[in-house]
PALUM-651646 format. One line per field, with one value per residue (C-alpha): z, y, x; residue number from 1. Coordinates in nm, 4 decimals. Layout:
! PALUM-651646
c3 (Z ...) .
c2 (Y ...) .
c1 (X ...) .
k (NUM ...) .
This chain:
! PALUM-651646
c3 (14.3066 14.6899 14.8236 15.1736 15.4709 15.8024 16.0713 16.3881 16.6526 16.4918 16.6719 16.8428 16.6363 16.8103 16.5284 16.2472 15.8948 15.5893 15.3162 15.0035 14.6678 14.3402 14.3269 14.5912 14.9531 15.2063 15.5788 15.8375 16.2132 16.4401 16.4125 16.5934 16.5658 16.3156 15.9957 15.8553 16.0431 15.7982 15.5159 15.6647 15.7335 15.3365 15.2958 15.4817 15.3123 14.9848 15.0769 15.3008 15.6007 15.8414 16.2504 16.5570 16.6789 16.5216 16.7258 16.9479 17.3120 17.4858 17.1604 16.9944 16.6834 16.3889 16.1074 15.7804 15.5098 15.1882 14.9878 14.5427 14.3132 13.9794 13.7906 13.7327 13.6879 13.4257 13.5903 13.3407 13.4895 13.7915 13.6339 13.5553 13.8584 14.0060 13.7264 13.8574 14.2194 14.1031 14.2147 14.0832 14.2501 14.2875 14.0778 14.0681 14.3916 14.5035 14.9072 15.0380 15.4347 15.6131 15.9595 16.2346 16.4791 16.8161 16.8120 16.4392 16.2274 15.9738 15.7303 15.3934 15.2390 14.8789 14.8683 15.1730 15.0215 15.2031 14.9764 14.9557 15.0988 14.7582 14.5992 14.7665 14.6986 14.3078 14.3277 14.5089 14.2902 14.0134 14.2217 14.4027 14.3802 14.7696 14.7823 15.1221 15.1614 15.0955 14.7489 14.6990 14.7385 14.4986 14.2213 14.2924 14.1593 13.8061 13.7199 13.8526 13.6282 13.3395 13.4150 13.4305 13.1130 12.9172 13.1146 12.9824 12.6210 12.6343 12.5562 12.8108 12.6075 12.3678 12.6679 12.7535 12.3758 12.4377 12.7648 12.5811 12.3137 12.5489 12.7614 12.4524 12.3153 12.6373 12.6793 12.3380 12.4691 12.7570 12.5204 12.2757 12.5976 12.7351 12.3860 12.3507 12.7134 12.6684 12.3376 12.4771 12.6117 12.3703 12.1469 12.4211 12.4467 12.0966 12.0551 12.3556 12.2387 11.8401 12.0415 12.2559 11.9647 11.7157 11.9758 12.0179 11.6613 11.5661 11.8531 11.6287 11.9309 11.9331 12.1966 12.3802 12.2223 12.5650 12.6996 12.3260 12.3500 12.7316 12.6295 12.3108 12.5301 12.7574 12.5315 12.3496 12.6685 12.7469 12.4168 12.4876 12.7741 12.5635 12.2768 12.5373 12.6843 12.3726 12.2033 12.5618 12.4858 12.1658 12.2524 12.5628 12.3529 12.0055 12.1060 12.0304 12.3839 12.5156 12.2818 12.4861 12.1621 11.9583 12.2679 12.2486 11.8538 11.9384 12.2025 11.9964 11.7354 11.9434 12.1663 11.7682 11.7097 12.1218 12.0452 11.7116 11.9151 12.2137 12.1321 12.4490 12.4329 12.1998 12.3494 12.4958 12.1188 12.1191 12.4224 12.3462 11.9491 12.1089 12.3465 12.0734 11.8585 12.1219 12.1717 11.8052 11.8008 12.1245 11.9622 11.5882 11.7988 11.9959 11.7174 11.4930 11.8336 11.9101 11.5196 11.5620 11.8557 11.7959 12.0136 11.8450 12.0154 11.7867 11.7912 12.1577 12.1845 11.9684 12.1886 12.4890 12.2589 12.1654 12.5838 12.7218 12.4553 12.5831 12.9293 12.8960 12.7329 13.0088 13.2160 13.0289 12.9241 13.0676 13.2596 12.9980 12.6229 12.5646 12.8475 12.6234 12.2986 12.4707 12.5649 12.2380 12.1044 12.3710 12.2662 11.9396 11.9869 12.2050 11.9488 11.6862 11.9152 11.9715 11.5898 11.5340 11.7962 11.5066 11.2933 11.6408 11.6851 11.3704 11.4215 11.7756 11.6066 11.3474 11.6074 11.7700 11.5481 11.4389 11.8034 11.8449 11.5649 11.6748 12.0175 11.8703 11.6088 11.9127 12.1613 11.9467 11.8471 12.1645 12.2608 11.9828 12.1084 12.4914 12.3508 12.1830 12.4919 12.7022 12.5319 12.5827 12.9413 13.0037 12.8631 13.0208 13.3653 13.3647 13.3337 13.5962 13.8200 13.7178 13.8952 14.1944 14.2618 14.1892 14.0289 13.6696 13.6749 13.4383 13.4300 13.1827 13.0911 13.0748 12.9214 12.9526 12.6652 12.4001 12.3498 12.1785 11.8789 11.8517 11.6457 11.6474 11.9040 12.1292 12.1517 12.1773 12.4798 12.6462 12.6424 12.9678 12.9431 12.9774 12.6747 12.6619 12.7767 13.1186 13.2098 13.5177 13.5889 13.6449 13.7495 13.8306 14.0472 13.9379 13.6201 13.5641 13.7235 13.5815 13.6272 13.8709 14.0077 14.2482 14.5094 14.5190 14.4365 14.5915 14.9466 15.0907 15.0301 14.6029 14.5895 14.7108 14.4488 14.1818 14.2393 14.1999 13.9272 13.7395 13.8226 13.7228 13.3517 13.3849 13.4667 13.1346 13.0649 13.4200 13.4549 13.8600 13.9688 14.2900 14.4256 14.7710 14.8581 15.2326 15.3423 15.0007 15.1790 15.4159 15.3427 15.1317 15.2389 15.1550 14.8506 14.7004 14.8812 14.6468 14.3346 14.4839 14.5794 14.2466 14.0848 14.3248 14.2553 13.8435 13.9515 14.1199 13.7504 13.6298 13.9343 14.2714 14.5044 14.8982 15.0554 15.3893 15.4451 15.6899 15.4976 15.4293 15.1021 15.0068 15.2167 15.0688 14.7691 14.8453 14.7758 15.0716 15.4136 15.7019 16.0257 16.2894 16.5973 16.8638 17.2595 17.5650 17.8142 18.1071 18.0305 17.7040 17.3965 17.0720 16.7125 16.5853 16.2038 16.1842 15.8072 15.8099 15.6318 15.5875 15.8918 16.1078 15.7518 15.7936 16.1380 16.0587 15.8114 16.0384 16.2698 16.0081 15.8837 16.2633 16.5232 16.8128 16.9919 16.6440 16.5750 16.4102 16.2171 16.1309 16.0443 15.7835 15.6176 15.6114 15.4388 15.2089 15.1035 15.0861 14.8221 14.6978 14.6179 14.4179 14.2165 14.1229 14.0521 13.8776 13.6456 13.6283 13.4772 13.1554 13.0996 13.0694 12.8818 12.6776 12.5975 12.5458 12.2597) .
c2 (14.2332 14.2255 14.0348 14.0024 14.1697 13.9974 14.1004 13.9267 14.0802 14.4067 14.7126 14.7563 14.5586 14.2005 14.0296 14.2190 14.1040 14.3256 14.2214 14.4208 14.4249 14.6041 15.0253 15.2468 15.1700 15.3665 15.3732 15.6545 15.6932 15.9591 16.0515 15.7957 15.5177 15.3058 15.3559 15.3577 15.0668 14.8919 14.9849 14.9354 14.5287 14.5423 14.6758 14.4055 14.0965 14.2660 14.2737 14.5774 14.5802 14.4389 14.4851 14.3249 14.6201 14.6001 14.2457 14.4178 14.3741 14.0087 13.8242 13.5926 13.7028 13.9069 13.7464 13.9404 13.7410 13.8960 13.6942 13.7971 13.7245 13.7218 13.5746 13.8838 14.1111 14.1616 14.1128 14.0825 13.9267 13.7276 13.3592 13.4286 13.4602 13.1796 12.9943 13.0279 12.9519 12.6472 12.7903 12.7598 12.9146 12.7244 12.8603 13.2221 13.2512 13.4146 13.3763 13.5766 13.5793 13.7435 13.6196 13.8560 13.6948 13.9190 13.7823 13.9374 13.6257 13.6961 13.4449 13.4999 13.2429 13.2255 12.9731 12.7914 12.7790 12.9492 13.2175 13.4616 13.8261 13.9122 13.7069 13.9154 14.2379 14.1256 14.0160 14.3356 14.5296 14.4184 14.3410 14.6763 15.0469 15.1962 15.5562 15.7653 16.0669 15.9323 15.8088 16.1483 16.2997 16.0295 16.2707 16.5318 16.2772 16.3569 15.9561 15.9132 16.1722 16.0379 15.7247 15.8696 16.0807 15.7165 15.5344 15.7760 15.7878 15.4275 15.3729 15.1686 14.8920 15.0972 15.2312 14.8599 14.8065 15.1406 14.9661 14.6568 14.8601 15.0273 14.7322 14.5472 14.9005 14.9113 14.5463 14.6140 14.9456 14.7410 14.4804 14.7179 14.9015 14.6356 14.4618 14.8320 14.9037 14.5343 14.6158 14.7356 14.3737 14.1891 14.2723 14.1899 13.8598 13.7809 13.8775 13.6424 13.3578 13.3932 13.3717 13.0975 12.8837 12.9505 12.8363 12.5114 12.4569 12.5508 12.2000 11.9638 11.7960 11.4272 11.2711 10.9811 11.1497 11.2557 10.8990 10.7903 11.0841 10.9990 10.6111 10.7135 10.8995 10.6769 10.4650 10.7174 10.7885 10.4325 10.3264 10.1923 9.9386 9.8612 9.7717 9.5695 9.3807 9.2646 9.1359 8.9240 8.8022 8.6971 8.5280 8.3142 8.1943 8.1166 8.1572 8.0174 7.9251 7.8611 7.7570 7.6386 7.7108 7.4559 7.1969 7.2486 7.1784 6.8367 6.7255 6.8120 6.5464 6.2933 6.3840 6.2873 5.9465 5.8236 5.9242 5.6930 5.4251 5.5062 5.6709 5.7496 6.0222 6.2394 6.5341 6.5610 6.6483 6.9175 7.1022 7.0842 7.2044 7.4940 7.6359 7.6166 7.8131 8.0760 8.1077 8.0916 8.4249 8.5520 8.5828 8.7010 8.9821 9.0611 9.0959 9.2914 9.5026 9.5142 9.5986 9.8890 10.0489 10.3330 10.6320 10.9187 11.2737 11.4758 11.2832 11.2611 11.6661 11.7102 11.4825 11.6744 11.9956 11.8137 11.7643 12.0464 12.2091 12.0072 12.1129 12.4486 12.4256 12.1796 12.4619 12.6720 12.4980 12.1414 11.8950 11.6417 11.6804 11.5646 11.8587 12.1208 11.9702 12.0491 12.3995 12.4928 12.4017 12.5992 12.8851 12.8358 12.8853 13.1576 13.3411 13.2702 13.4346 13.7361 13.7870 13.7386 14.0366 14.2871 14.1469 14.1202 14.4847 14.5940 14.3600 14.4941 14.8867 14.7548 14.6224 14.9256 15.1584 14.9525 14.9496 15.3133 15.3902 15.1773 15.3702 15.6950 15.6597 15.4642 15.7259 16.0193 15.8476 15.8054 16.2020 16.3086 16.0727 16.1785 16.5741 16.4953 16.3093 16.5383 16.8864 16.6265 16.5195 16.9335 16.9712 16.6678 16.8238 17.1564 17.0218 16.7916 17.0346 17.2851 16.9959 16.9156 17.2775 17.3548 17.6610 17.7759 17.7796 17.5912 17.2753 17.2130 16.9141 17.0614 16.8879 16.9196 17.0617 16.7643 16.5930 16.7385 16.7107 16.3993 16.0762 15.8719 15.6204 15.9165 16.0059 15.6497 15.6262 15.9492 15.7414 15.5985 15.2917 15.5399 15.7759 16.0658 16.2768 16.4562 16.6452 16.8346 16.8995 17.2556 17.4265 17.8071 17.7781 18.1186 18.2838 18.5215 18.3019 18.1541 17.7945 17.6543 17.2830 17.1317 17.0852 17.4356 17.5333 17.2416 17.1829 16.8207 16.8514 16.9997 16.7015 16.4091 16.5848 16.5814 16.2234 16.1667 16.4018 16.1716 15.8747 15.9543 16.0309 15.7415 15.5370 15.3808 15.2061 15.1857 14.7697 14.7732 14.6137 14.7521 15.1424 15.2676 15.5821 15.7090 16.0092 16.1731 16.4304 16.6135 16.9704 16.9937 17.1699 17.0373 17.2274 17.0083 16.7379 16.6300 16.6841 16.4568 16.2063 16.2451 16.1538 15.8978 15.7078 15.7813 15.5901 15.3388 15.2329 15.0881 14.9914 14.8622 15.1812 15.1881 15.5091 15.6297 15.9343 16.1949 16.4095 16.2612 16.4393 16.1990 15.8811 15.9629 15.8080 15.5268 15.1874 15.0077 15.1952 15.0754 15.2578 15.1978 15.2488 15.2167 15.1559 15.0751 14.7937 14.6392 14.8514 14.7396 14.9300 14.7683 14.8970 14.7595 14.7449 14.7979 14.7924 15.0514 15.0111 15.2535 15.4027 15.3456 15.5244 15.8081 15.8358 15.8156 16.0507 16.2647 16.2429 16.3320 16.6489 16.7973 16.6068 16.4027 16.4003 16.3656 16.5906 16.5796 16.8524 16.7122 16.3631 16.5455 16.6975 16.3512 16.2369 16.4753 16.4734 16.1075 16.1736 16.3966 16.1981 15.9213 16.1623 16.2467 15.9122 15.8573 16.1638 16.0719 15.7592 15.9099 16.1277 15.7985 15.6009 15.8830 15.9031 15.5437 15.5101) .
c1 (8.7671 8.7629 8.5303 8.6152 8.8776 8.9121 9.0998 9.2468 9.4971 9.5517 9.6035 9.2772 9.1108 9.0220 8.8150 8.6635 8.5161 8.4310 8.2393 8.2786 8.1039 8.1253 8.0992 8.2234 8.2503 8.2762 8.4023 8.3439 8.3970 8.5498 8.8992 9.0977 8.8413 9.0557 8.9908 9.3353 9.3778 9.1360 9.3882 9.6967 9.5603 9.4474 9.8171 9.9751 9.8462 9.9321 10.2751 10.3530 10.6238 10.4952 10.6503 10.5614 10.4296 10.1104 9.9965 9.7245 9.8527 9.8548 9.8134 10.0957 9.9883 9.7717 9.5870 9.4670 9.2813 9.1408 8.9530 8.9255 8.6994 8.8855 8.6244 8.4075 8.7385 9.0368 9.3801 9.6482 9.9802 9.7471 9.7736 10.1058 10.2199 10.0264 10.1449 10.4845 10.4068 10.1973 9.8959 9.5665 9.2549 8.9411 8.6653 8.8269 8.9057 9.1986 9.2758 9.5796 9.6554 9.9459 10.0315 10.2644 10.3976 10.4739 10.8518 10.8651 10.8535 10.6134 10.4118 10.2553 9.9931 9.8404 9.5213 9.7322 10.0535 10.3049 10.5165 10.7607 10.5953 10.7222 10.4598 10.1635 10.3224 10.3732 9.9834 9.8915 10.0081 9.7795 9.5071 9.4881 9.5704 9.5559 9.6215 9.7269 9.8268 10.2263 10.0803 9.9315 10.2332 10.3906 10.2383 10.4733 10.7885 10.8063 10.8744 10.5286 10.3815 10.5565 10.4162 10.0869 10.0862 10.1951 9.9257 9.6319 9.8266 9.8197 10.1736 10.2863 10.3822 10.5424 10.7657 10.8383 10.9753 11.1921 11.3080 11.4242 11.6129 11.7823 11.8996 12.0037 12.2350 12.3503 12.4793 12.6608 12.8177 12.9484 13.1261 13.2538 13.4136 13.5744 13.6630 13.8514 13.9812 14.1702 14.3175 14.6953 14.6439 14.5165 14.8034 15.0749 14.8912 14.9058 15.2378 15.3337 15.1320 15.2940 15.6236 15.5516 15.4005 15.6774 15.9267 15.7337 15.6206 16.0023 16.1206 15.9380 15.8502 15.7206 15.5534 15.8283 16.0994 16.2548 16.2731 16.4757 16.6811 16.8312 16.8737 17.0554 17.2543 17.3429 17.4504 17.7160 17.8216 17.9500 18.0059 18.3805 18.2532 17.9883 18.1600 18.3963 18.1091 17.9842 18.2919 18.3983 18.0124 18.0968 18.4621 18.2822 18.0117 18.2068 18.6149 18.8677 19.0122 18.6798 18.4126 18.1072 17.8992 18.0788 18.0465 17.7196 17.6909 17.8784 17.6579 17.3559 17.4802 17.5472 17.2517 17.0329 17.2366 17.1584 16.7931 16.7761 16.8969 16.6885 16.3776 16.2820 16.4863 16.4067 16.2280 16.5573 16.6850 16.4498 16.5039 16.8403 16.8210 16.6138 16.8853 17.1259 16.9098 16.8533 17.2273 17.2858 17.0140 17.1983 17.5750 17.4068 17.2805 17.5243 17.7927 17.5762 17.5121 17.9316 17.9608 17.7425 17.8744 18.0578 18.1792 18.0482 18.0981 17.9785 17.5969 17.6345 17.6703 17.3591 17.1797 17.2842 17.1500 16.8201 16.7495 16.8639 16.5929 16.3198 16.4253 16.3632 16.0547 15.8681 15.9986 15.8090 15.5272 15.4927 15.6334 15.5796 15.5910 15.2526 15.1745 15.3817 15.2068 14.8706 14.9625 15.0263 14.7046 14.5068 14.7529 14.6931 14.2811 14.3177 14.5211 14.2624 14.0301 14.2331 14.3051 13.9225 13.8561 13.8647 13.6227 13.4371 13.4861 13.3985 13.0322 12.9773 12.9860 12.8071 12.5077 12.5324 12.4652 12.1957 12.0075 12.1107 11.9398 11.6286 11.6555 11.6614 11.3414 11.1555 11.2148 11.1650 10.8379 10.7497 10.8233 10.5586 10.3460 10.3596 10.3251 10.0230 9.8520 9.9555 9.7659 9.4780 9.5427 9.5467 9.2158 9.0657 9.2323 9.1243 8.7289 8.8089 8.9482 8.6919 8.4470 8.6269 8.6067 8.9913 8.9304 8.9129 9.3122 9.5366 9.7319 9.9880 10.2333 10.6116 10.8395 11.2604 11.4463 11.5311 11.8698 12.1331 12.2900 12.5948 12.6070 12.3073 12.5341 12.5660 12.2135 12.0915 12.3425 12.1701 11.8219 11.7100 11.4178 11.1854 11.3087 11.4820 11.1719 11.1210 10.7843 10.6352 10.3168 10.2325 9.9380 9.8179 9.5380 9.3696 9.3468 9.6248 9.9216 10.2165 10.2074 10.4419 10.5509 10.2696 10.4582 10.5315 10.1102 9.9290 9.7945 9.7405 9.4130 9.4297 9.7031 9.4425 9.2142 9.4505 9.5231 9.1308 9.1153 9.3843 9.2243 8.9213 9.0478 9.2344 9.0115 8.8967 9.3072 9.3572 9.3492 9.3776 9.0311 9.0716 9.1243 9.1301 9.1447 9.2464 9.1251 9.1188 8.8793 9.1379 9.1106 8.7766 8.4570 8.1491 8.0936 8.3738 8.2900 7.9492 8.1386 8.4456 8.1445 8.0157 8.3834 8.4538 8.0845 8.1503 8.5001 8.3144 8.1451 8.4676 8.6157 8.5649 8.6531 8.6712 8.7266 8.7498 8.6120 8.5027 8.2606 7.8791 7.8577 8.1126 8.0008 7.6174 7.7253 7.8441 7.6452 7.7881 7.8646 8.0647 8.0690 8.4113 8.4007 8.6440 8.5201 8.6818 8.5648 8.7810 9.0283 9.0930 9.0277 8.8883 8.7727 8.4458 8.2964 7.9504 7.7579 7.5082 7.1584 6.8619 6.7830 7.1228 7.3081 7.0843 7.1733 7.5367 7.4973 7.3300 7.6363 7.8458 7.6314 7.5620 7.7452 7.5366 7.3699 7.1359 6.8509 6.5001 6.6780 7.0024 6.8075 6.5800 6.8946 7.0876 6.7178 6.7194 7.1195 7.0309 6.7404 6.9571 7.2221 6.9918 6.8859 7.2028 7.3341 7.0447 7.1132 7.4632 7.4212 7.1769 7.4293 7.7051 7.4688 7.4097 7.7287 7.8778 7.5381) .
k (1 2 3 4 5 6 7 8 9 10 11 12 13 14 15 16 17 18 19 20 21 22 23 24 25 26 27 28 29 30 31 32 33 34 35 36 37 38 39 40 41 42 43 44 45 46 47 48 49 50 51 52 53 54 55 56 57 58 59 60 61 62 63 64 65 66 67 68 69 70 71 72 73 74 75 76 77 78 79 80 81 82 83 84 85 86 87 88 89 90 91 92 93 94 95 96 97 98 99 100 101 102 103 104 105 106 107 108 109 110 111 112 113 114 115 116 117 118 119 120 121 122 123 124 125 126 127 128 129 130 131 132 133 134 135 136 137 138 139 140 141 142 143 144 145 146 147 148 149 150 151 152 153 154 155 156 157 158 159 160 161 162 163 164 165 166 167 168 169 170 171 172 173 174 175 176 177 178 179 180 181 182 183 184 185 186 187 188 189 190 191 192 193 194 195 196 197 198 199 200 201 202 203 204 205 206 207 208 209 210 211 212 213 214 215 216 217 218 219 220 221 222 223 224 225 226 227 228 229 230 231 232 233 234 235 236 237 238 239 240 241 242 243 244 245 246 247 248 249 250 251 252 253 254 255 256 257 258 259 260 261 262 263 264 265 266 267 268 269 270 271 272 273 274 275 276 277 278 279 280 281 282 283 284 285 286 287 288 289 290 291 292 293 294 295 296 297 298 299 300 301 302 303 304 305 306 307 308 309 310 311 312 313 314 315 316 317 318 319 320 321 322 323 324 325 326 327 328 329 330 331 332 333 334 335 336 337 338 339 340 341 342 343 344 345 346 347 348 349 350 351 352 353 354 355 356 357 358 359 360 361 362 363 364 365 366 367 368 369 370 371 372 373 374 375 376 377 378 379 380 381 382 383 384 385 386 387 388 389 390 391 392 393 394 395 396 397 398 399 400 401 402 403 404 405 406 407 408 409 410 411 412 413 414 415 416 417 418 419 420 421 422 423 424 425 426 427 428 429 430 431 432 433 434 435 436 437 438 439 440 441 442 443 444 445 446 447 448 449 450 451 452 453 454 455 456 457 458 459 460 461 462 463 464 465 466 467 468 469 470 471 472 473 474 475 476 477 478 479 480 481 482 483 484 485 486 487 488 489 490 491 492 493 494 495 496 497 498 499 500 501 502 503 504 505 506 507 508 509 510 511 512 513 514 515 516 517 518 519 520 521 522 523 524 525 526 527 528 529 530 531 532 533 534 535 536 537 538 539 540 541 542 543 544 545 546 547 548 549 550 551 552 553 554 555 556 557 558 559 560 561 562 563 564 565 566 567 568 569 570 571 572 573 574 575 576 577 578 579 580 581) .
């Protein structure tokens, strides 16, 4: 509930602070004075555009504060959301402020913390219902009526299910279309990928094979000077013209008889015994190696065959076989994925028809539903038009012709998030008349009682603690201006309701009155808020009733509308508690 409004730098307002309590308040002045100026501030710090243009003139900037009490009110979604912006109010006390700067730059604040505008317009929202004349011509849109047929049916969450069916079926149509759109290409991948994998699975390929292959060749390619080399190797170390080997065999022996004579000389024997060896090792090797060698053409064109193969595939796949080894098993997976894309095919039409199904029972559900709330929403209508002195006429909930025939897939896929229903509300102001689309029926002044009307009945599932209404008066005489005080004050029991208004039958019922009033000294003008008690109300109401200057006359009528009024409350309220026992 809102507990408090002030206002710096607005307009022509310099400094102003509201109070507000529970029930209906109401705020009256002349035409021009201001009023709306009062709502538009309320608007602002819950979120509305704001524009430099409304920092009153030689000020750097505007200030709006409202301060909630959510501790003696229901707001569903409000700790939520402060949840989320790591806000938590002090002893249920909400404090939202909206600062305009006259360069533009504009600053929102929730208990302090600075937020996103977003954040007071999500808040707002729930905290607060304000309409103008723009939201009574909201009414007219028949998404708004829909709404407001499943808001006095209740079936708002029910709609919100519907809403997640449908996103769900839809995110599945969307697959399945582009699993099937990519077919033609799915099977020219597959068939590229079985090609390129049987061409590298068929090459046997092993990783370092590629650096055997070109030594292998090398050596069949000189296998005559190898074979050369080797034997001249052979005929230094162990010839029989030059035999440095056998020298070396001597030496060793008499090297072994010095050292038994000497035997200070015996490592010598050693490092001589091991060069032998290594020689010995040397020419074993190198005649098995000369014995081996052996020009082969035939193995040296398959090795040519071999490498010119793994060639063209690192051209194709890899510069390295490890790199063509590791393309084939990511083609390999991704081909396993394709062939699976039947079977996933064959699931996705399977989930579909499954949520398309769901869809269609939900929504057609939810269409018997909405037909049966809305023959009671007529009846609960025509009374309340009957009271707000719209006539005896009718008003009747149309709804669009059904969805046709098809699989259950194609009707699902017909079904927005709000069903598959449409309505319109009609009405024939007098007996005897077709009914017809409000907007081509209704004046501004029957649509601002419509709204009411609508809000009244809706009052007991509306959840918004908040409503303000703006000039939900204009074209009403006073004959319908007691009953719309009368609705507006029976509002006022469930909700906290603000109205501005320029008709006293309507302000008489209010339990809180605020008078604005705009004045102009040295030349600048400014808009004042005045709460009005006992005798200064009667005056105003006076004002209101006959004009000024006011008149013994006009005075004793004010008093007596006044007394009037309580009364009426008072019978009002016997007749609720008479019917809630």
């Amino acid at each position: 509930m809102l507990r408090q409004l002030t206002i710096r730098n607005l307009a022509v307002i310099r400094d102003v602070q509201l109070e507000f309590g529970p029930g209906f308040t109401a705020l009256t002045g002349e035409t021009g004075a201001g009023k709306s100026i009062v709502i538009d501030a309320l608007g602002l710090v819950l979120g509305a555009r704001a524009s430099s243009d409304l920092v009153r003139t030689g000020a750097s900037r505007a200030w709006v504060e409202a301060i909630f009490d959510l501790s003696t009110v229901s707001a569903p979604g409000v700790d939520e959301i402060l949840a989320e912006l790591g806000i938590v109010p002090e002893e249920g006390q909400l404090i939202l402020s909206r600062e305009i700067h006259a360069n533009g730059r504009s600053v929102a604040r929730i208990d302090g913390q600075a937020v996103p505008v977003s954040a007071l317009a999500t808040l707002g929202a729930i905290l607060v219902d304000i309409h103008g004349q723009s939201d009574h011509l909201s009414l007219l849109r028949n998404e708004r009526q829909l709404e407001l047929l499943d808001r006095f049916a209740g079936l708002l969450p029910d709609r919100s299910e519907l809403a997640r069916a449908v996103q769900e079926l839809r995110a599945v149509l969307r697959e399945l279309e582009r699993l099937r759109g990519q077919e033609r290409d799915r099977v020219h991948r597959a068939d590229l990928l079985r090609y390129q994998l049987h061409e590298i699975e068929a090459a046997r390929l092993r990783p370092g094979e590629d650096e055997e292959l070109h030594a292998e060749r090398l050596r069949l390619q000189n296998a005559e000077r190898l074979a050369t080399l080797a034997a001249d190797v052979v005929r230094l170390l162990d010839g029989v013209e030059v035999a440095p080997l056998d020298a070396l065999r001597r030496a060793a022996s008499r090297l072994e008889e010095l050292a038994r004579l000497d035997s200070a000389q015996a490592p010598l024997v050693g490092q001589l015994r091991d060069a032998l060896y290594g020689i010995e090792d040397v020419l074993r090797r190198v005649r098995t190696y000369a014995e081996e060698i052996e020009a082969d053409p035939q193995r040296l064109a398959l090795v040519e065959e071999r490498l010119d193969l793994l060639r063209r595939l690192k051209r194709k796949y890899g510069a390295t076989i490890e790199e063509i080894l590791a393309y084939a098993a990511a083609a390999r997976q991704e081909l396993a994925t394709l062939e699976s894309s039947d079977a996933l095919l064959a699931e996705l039409e399977a989930r579909a028809e499954a949520l398309a199904a769901d869809v269609v029972e939900r929504a057609d559900e939810l269409g018997r539903r909405r037909r049966e709330a809305a023959r009671a929403l007529e009846r609960a209508m025509r009374e309340a038009l009957r009271a707000l002195q719209l006539g005896p006429g009718v008003f009747h909930v149309a709804f669009a012709e059904p969805v046709g025939a098809g699989t259950v897939v194609e009707r699902a896929a017909q079904c927005s998030e709000r069903g598959w229903d449409r309505v319109e509300f009609l009405i024939a102001p007098n007996p005897g008349q077709e009914p017809r689309a409000l907007a081509r029926i209704a004046s501004g002044g029957e649509m601002a009682r419509l709204m009411l009307a609508l809000k009244s009945i809706l009052s007991a599932v509306d959840e918004t603690p908040t409503l303000v209404f703006d000039e939900v008066d204009v074209g009403i005489g006073s004959r319908s201006a007691q009953v719309v005080g009368e609705r507006l004050w029976q509002l006022a029991q469930r909700h906290q309701v603000i109205v501005i208004s320029h008709l006293p039958q309507i302000a008489a019922f209010a339990d809180r009155h605020y008078k604005i009033t705009k004045r102009v000294e040295g030349g600048e003008t400014e808009t004042t808020v005045q709460e009005l008690r006992g005798v200064e109300r009667i005056e105003e109401l006076a004002a209101m009733l006959d004009g000024v200057p006011v008149t013994p006359e006009s005075l004793a009528n004010a008093r007596a509308m006044a007394e009037r009024v309580e009364q009426r409350k008072v019978e009002l309220t016997a007749v609720r508690i008479g019917a809630e026992g």
